[in-house]
mmCIF entry with sequence, helices, sheets and N, C-alpha, C, O atoms, coordinates in Angstrom:
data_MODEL
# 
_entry.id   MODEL 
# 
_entity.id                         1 
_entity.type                       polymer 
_entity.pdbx_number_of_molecules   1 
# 
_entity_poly.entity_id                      1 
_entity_poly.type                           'polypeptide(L)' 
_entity_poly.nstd_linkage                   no 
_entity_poly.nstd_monomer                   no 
_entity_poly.pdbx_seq_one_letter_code       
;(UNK)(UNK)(UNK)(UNK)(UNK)(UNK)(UNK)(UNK)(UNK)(UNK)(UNK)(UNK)(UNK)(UNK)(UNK)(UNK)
(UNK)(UNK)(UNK)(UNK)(UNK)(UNK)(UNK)(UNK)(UNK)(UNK)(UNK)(UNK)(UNK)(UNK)(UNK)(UNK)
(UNK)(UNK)(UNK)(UNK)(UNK)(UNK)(UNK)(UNK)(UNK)(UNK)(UNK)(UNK)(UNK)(UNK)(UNK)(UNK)
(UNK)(UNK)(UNK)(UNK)(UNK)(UNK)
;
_entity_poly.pdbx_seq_one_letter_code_can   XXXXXXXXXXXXXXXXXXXXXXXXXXXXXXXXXXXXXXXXXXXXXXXXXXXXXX 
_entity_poly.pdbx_strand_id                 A 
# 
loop_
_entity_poly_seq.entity_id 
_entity_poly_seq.num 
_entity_poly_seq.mon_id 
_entity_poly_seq.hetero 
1 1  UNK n 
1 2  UNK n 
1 3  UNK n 
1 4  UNK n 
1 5  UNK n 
1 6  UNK n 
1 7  UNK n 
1 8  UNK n 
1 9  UNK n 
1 10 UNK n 
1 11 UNK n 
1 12 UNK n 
1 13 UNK n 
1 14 UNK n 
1 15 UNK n 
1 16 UNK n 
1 17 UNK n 
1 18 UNK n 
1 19 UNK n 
1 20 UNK n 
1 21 UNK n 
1 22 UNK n 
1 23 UNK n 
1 24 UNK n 
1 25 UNK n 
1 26 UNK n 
1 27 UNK n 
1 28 UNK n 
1 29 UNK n 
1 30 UNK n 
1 31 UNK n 
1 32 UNK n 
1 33 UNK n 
1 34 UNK n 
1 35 UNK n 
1 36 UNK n 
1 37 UNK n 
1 38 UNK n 
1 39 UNK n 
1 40 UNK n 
1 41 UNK n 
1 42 UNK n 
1 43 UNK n 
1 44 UNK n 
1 45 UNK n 
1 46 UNK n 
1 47 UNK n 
1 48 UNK n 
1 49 UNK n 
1 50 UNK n 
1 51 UNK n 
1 52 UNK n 
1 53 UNK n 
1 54 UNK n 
# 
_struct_asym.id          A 
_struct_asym.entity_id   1 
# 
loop_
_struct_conf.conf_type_id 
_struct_conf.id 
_struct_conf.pdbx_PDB_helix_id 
_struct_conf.beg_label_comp_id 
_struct_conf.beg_label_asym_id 
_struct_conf.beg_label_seq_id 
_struct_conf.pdbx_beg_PDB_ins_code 
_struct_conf.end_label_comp_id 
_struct_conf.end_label_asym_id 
_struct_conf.end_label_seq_id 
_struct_conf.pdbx_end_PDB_ins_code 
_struct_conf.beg_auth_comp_id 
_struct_conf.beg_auth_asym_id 
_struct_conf.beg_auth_seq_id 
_struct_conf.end_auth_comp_id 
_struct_conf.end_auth_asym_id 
_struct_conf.end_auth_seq_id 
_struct_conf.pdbx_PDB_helix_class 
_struct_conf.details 
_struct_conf.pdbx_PDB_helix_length 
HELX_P HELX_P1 AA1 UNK A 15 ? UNK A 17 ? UNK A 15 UNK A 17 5 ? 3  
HELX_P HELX_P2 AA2 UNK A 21 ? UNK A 53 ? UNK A 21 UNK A 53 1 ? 33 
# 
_struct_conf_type.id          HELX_P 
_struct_conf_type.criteria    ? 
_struct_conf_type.reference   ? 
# 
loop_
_atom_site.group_PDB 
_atom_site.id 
_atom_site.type_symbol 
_atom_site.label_atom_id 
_atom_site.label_alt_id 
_atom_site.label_comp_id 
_atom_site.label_asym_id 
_atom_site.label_entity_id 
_atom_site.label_seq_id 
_atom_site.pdbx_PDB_ins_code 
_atom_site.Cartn_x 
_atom_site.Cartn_y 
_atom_site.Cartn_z 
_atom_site.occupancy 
_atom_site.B_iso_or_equiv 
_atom_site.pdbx_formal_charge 
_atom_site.auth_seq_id 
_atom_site.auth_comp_id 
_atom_site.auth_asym_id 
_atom_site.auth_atom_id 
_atom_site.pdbx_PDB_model_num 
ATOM 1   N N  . UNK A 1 1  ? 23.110 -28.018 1.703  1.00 0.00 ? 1  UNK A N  1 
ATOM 2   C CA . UNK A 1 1  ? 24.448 -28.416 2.098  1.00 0.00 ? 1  UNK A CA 1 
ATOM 3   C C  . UNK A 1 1  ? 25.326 -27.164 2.170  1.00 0.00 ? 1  UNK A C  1 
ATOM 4   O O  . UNK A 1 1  ? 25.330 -26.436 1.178  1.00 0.00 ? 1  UNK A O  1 
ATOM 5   N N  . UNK A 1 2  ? 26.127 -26.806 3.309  1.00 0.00 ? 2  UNK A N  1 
ATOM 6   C CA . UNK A 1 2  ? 26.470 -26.247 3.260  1.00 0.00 ? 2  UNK A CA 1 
ATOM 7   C C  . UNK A 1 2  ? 27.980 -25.942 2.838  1.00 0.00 ? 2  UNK A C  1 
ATOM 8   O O  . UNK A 1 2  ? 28.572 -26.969 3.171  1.00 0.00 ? 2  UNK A O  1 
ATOM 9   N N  . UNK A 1 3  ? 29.103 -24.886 2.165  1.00 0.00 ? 3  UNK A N  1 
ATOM 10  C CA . UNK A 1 3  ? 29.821 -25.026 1.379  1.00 0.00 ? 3  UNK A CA 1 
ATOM 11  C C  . UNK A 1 3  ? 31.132 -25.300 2.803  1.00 0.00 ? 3  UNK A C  1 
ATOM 12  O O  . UNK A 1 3  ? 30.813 -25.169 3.984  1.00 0.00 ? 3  UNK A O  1 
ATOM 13  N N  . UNK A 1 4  ? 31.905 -25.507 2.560  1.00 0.00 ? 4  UNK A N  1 
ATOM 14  C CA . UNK A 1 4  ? 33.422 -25.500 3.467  1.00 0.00 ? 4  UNK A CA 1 
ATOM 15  C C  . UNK A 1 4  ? 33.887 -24.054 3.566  1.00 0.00 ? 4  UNK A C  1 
ATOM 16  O O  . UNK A 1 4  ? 33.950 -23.353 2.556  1.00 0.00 ? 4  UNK A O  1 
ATOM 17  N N  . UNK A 1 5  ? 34.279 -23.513 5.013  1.00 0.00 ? 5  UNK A N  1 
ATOM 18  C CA . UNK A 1 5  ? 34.726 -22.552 4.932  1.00 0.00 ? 5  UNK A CA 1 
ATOM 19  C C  . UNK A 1 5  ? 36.301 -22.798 4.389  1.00 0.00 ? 5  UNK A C  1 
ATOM 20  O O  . UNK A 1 5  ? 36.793 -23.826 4.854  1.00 0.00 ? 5  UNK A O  1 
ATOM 21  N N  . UNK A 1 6  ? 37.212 -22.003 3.451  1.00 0.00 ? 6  UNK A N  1 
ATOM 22  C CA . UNK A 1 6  ? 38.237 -21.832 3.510  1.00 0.00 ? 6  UNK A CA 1 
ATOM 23  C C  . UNK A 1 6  ? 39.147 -21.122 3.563  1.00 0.00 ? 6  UNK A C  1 
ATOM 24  O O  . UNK A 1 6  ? 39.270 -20.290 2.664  1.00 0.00 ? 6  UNK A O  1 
ATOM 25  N N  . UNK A 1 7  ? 40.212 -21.190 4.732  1.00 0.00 ? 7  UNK A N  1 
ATOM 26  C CA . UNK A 1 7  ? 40.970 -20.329 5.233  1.00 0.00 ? 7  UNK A CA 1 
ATOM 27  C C  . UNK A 1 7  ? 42.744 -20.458 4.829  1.00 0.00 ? 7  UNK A C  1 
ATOM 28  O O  . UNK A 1 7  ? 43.405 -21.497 4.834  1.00 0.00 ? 7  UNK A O  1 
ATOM 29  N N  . UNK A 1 8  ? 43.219 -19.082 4.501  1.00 0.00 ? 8  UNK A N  1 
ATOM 30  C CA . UNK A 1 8  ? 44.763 -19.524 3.789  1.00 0.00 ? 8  UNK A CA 1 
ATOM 31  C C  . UNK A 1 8  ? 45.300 -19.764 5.076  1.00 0.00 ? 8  UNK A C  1 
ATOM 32  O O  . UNK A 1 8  ? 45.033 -19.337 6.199  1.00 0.00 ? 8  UNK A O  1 
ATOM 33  N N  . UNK A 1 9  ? 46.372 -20.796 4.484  1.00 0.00 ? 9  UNK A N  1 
ATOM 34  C CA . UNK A 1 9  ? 47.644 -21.538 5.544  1.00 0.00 ? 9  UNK A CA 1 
ATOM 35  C C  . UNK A 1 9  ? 48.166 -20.374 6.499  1.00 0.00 ? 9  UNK A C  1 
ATOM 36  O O  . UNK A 1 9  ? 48.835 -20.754 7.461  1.00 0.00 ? 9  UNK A O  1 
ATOM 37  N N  . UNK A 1 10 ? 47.998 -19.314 6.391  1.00 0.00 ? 10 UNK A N  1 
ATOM 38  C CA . UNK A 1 10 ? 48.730 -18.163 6.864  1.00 0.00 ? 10 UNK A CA 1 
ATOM 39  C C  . UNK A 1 10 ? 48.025 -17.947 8.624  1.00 0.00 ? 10 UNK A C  1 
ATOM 40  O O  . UNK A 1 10 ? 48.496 -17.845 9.756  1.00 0.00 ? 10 UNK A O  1 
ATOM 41  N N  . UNK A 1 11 ? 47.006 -17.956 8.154  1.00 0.00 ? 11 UNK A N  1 
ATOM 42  C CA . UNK A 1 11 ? 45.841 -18.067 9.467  1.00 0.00 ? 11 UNK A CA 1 
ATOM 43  C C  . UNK A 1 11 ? 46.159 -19.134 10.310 1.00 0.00 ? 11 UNK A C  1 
ATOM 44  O O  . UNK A 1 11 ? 46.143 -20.300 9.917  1.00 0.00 ? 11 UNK A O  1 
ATOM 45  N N  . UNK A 1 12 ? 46.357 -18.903 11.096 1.00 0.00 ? 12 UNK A N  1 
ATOM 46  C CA . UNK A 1 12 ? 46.814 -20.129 12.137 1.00 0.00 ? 12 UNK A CA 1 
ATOM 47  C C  . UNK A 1 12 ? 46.004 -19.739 13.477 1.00 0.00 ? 12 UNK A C  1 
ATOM 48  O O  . UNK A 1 12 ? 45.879 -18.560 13.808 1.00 0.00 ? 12 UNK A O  1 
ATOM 49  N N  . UNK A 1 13 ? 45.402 -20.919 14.309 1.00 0.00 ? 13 UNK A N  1 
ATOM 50  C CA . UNK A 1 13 ? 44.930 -20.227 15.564 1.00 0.00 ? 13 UNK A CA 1 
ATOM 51  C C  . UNK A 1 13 ? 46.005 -20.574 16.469 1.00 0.00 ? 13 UNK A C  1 
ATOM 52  O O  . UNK A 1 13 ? 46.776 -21.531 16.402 1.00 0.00 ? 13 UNK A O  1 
ATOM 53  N N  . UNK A 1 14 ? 45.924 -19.502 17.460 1.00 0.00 ? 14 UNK A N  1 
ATOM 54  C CA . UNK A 1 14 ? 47.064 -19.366 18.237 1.00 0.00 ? 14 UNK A CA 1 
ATOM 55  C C  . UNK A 1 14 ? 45.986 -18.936 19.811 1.00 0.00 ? 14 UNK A C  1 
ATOM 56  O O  . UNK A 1 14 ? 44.876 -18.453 20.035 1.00 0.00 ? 14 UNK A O  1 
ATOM 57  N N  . UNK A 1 15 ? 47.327 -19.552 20.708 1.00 0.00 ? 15 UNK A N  1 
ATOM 58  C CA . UNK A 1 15 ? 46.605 -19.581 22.492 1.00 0.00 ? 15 UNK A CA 1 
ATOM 59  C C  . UNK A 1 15 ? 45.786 -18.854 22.618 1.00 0.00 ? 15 UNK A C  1 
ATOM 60  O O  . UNK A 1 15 ? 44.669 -19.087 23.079 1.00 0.00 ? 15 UNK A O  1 
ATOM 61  N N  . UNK A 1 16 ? 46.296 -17.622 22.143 1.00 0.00 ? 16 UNK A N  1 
ATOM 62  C CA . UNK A 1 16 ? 45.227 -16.331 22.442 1.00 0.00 ? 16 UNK A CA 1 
ATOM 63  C C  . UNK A 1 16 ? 43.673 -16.498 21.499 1.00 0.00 ? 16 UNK A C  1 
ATOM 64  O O  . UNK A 1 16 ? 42.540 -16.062 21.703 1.00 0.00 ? 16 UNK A O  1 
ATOM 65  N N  . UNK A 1 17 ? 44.064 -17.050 20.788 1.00 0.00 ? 17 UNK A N  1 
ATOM 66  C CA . UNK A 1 17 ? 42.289 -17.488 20.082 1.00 0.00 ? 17 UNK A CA 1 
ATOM 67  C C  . UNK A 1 17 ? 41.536 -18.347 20.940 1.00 0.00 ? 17 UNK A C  1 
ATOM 68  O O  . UNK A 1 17 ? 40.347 -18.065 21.094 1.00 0.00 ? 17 UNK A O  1 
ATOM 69  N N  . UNK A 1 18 ? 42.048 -19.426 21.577 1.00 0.00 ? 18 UNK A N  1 
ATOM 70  C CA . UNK A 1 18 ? 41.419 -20.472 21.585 1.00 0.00 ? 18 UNK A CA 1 
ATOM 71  C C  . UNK A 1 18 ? 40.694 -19.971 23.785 1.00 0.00 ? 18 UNK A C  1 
ATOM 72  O O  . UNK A 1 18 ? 41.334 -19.451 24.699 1.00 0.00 ? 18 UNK A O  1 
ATOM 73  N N  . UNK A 1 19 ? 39.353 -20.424 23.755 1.00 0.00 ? 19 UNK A N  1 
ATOM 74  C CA . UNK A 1 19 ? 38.793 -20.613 24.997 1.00 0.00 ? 19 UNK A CA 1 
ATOM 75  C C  . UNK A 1 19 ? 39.257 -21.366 25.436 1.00 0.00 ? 19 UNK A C  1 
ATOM 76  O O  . UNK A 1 19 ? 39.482 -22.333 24.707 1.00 0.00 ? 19 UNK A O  1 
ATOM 77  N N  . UNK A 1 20 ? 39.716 -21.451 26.904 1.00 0.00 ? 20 UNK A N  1 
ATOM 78  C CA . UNK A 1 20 ? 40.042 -22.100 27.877 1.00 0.00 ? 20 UNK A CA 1 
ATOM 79  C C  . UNK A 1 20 ? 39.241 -22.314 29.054 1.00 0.00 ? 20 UNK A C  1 
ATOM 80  O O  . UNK A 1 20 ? 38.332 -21.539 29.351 1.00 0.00 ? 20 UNK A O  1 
ATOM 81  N N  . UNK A 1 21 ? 39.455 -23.055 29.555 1.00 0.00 ? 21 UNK A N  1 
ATOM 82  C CA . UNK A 1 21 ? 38.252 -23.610 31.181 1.00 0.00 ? 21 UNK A CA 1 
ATOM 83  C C  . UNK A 1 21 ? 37.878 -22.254 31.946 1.00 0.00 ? 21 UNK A C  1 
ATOM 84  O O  . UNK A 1 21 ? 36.786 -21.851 32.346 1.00 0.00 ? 21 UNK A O  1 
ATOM 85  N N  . UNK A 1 22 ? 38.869 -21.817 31.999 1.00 0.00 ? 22 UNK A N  1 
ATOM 86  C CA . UNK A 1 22 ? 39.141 -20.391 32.676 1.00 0.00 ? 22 UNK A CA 1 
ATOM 87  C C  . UNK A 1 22 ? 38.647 -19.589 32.940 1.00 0.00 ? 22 UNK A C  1 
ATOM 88  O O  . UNK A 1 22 ? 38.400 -19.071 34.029 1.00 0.00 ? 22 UNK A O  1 
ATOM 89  N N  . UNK A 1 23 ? 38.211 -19.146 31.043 1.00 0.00 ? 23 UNK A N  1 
ATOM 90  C CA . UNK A 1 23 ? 37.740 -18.089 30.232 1.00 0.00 ? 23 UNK A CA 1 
ATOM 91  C C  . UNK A 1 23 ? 35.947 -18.305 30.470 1.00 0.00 ? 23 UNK A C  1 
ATOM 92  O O  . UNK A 1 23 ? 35.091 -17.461 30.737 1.00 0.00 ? 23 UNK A O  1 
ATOM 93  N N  . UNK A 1 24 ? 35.819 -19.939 30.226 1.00 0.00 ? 24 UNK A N  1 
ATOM 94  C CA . UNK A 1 24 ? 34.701 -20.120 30.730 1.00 0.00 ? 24 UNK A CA 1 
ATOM 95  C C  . UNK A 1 24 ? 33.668 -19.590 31.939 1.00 0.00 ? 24 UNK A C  1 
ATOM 96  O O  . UNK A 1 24 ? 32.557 -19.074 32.066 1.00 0.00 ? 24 UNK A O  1 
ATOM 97  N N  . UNK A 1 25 ? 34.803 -20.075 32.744 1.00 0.00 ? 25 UNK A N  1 
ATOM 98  C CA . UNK A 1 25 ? 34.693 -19.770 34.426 1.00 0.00 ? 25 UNK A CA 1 
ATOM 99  C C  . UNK A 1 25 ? 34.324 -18.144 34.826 1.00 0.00 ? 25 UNK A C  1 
ATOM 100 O O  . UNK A 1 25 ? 33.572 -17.585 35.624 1.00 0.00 ? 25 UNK A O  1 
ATOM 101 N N  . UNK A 1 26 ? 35.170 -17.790 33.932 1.00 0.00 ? 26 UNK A N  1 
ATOM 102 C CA . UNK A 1 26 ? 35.623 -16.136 34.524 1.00 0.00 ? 26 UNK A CA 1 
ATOM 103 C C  . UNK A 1 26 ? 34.193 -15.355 33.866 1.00 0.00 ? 26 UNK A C  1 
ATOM 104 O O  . UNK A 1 26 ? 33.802 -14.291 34.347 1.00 0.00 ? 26 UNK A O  1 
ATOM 105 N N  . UNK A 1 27 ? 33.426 -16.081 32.623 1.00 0.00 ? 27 UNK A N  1 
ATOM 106 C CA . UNK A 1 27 ? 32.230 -15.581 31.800 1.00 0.00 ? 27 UNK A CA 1 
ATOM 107 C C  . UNK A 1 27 ? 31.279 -16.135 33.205 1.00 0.00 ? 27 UNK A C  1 
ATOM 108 O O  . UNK A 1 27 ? 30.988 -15.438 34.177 1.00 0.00 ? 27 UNK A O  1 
ATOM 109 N N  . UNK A 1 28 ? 31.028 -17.112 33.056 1.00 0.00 ? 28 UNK A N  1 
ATOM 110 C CA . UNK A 1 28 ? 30.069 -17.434 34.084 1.00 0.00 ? 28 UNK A CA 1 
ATOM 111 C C  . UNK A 1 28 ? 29.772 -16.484 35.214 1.00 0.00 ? 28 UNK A C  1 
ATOM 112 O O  . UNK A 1 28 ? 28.631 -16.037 35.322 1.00 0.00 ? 28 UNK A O  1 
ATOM 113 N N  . UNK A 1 29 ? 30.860 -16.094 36.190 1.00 0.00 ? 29 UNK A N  1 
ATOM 114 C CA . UNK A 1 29 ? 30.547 -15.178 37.256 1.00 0.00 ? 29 UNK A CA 1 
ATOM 115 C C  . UNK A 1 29 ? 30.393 -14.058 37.125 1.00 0.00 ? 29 UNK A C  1 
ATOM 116 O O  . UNK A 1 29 ? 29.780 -13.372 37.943 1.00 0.00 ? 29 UNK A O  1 
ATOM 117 N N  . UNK A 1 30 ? 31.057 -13.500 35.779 1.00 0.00 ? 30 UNK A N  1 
ATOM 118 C CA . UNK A 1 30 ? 30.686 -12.247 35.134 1.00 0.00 ? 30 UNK A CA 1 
ATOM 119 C C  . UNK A 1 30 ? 29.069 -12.196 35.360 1.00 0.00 ? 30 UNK A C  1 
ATOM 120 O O  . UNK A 1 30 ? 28.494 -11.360 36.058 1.00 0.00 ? 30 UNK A O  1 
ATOM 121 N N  . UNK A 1 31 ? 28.348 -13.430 34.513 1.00 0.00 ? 31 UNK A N  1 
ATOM 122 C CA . UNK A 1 31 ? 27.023 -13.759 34.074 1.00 0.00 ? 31 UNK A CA 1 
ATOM 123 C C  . UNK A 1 31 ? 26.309 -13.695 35.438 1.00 0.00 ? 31 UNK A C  1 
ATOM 124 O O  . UNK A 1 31 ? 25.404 -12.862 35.470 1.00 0.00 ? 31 UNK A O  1 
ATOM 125 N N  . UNK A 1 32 ? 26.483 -14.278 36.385 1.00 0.00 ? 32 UNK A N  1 
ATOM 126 C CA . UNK A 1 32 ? 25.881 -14.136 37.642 1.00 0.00 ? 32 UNK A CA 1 
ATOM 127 C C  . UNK A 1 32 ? 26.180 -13.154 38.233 1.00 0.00 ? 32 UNK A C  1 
ATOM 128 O O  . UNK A 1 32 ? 25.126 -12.953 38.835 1.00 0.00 ? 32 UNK A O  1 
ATOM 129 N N  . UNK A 1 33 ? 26.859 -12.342 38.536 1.00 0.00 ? 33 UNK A N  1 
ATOM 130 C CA . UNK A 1 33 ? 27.029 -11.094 39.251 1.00 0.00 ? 33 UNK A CA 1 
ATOM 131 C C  . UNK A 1 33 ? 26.229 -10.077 38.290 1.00 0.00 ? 33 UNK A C  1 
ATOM 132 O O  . UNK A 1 33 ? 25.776 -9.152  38.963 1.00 0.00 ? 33 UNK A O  1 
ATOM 133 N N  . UNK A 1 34 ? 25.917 -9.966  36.917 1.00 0.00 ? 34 UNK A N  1 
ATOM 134 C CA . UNK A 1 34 ? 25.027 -9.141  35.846 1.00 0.00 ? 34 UNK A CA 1 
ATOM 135 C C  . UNK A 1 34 ? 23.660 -9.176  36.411 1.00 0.00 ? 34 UNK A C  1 
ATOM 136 O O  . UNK A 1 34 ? 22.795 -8.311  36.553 1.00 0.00 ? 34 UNK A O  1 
ATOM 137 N N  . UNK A 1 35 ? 23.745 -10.783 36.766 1.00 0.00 ? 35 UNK A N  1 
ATOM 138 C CA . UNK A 1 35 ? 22.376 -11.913 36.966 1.00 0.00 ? 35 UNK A CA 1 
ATOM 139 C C  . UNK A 1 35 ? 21.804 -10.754 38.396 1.00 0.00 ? 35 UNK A C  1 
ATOM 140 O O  . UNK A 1 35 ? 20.847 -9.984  38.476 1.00 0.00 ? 35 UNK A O  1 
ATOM 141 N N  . UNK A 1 36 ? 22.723 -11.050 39.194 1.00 0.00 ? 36 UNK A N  1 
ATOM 142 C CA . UNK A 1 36 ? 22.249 -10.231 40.852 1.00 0.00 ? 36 UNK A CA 1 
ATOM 143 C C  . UNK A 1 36 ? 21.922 -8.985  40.535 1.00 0.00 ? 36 UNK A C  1 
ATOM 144 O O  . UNK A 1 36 ? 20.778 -8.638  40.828 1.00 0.00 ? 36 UNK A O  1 
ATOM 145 N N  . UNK A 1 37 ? 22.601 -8.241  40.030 1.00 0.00 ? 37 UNK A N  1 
ATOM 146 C CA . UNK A 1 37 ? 22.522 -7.313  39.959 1.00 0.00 ? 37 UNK A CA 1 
ATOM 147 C C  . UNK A 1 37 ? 21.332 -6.671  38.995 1.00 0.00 ? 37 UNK A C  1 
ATOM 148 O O  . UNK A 1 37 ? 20.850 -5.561  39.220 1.00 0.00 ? 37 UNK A O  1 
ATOM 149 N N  . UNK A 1 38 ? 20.995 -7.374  38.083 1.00 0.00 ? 38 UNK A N  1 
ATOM 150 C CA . UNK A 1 38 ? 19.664 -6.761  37.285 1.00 0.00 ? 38 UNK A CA 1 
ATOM 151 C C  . UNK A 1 38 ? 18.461 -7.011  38.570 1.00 0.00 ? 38 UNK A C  1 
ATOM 152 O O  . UNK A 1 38 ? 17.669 -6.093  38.784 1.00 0.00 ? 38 UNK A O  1 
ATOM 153 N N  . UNK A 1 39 ? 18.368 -8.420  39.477 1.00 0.00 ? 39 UNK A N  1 
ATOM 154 C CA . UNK A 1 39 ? 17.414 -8.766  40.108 1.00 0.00 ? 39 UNK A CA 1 
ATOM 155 C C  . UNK A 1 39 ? 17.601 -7.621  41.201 1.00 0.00 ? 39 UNK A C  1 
ATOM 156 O O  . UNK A 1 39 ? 16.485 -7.314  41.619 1.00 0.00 ? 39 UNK A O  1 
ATOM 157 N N  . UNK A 1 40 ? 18.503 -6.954  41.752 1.00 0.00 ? 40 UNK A N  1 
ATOM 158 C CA . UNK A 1 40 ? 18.376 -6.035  42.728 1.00 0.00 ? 40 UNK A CA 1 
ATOM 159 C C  . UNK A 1 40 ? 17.956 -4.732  42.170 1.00 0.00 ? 40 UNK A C  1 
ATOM 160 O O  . UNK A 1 40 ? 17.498 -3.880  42.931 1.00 0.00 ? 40 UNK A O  1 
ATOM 161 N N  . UNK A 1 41 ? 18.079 -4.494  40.826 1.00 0.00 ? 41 UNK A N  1 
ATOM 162 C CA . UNK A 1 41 ? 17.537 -3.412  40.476 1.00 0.00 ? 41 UNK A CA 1 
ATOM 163 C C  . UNK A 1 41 ? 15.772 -3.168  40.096 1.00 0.00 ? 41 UNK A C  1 
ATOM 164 O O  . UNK A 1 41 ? 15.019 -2.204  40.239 1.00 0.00 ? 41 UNK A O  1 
ATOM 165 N N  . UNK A 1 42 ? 15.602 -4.487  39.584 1.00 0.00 ? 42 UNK A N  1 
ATOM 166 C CA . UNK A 1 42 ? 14.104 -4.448  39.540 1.00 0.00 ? 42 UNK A CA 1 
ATOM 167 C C  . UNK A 1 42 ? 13.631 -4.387  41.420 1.00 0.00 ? 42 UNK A C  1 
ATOM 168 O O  . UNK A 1 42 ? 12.807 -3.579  41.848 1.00 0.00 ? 42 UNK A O  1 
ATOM 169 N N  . UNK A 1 43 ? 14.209 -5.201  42.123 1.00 0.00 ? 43 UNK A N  1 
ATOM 170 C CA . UNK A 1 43 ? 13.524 -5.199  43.326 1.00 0.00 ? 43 UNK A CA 1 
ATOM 171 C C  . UNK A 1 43 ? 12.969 -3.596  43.492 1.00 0.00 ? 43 UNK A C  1 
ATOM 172 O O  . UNK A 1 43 ? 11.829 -3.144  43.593 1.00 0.00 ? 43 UNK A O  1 
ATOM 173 N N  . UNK A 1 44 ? 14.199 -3.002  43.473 1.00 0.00 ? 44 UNK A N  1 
ATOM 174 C CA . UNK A 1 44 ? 14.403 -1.374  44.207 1.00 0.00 ? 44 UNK A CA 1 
ATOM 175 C C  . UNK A 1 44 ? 13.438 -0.746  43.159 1.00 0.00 ? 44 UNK A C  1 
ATOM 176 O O  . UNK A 1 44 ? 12.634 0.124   43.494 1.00 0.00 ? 44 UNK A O  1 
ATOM 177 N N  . UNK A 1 45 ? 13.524 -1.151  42.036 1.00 0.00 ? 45 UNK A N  1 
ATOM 178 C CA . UNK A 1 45 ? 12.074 -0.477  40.959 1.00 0.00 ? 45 UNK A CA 1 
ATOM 179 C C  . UNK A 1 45 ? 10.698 -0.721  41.475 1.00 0.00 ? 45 UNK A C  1 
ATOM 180 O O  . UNK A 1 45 ? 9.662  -0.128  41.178 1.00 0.00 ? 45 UNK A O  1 
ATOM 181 N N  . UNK A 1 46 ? 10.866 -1.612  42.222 1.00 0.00 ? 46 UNK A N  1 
ATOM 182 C CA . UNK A 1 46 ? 9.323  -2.374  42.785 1.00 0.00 ? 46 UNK A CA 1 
ATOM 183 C C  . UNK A 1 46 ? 9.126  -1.496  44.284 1.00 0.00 ? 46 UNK A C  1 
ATOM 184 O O  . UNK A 1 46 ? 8.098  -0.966  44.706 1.00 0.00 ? 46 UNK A O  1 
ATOM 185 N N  . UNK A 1 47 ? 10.072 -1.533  44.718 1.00 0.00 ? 47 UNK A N  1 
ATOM 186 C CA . UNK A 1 47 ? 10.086 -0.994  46.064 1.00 0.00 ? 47 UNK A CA 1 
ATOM 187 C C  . UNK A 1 47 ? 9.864  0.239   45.985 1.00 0.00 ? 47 UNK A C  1 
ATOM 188 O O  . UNK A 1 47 ? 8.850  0.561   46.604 1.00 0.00 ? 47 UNK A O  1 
ATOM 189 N N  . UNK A 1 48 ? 10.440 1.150   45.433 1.00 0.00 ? 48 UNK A N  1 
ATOM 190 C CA . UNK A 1 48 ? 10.623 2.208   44.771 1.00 0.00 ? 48 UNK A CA 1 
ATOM 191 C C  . UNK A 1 48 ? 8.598  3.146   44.385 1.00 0.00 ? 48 UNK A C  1 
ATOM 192 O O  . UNK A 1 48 ? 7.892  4.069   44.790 1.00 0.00 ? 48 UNK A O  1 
ATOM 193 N N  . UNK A 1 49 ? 8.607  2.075   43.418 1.00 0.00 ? 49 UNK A N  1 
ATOM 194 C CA . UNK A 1 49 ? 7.031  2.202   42.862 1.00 0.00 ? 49 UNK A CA 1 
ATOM 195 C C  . UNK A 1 49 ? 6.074  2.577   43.571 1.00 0.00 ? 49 UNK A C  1 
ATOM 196 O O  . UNK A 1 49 ? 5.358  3.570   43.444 1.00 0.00 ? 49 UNK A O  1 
ATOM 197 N N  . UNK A 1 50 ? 6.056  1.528   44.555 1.00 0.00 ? 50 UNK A N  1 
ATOM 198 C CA . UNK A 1 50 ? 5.171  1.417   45.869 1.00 0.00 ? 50 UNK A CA 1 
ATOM 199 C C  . UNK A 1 50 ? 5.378  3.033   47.105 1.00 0.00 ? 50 UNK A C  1 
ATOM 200 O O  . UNK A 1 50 ? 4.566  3.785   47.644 1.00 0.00 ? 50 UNK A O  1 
ATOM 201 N N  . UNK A 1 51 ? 6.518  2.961   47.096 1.00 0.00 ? 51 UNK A N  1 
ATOM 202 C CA . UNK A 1 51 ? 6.296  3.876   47.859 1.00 0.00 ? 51 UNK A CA 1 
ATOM 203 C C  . UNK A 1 51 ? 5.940  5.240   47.241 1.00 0.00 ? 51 UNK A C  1 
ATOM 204 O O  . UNK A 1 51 ? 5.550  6.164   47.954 1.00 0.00 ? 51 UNK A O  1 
ATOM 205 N N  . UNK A 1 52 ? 6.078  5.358   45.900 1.00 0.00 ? 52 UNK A N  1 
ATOM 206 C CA . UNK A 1 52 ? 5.605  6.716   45.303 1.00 0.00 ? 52 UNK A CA 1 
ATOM 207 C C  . UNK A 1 52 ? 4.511  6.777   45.107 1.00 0.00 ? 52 UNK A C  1 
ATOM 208 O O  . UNK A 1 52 ? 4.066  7.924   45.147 1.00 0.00 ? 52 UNK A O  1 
ATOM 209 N N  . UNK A 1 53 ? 3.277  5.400   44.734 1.00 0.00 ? 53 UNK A N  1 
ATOM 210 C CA . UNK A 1 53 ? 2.106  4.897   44.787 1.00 0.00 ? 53 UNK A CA 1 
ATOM 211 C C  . UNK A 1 53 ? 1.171  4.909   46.247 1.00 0.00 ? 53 UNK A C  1 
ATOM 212 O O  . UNK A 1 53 ? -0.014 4.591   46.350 1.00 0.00 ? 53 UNK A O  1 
ATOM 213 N N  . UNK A 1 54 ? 2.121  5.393   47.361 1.00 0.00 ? 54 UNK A N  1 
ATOM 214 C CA . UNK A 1 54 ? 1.246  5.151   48.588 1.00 0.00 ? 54 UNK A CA 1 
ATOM 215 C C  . UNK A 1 54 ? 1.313  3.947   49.533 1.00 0.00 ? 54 UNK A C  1 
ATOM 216 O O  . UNK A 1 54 ? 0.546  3.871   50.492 1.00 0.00 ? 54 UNK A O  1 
# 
């Protein structure tokens, strides 16, 4: 079982803490444009290979 975290009254979360739809959104395309971009780099590693291979 695990214990309760506890936090003093002082701590308050505020807008800037909290995720929004947005924040979501704006991670996601981050995530896919990372996404393209690792897959175009292996391509060009592959492509790359081959032609130094002959």
């Amino acid at each position: 079982m695990r214990a309760p975290i506890i936090q003093p009254l002082h701590i308050r979360s505020t807008d800037e803490d909290c995720i929004t739809a947005a924040d979501i959104e704006a991670w996601a395309k981050v995530e896919r444009a990372l996404s393209g971009k690792r897959e175009a780099c292996r391509k060009l590693r592959i492509i790359t290979g081959r032609m130094a291979n002959g």
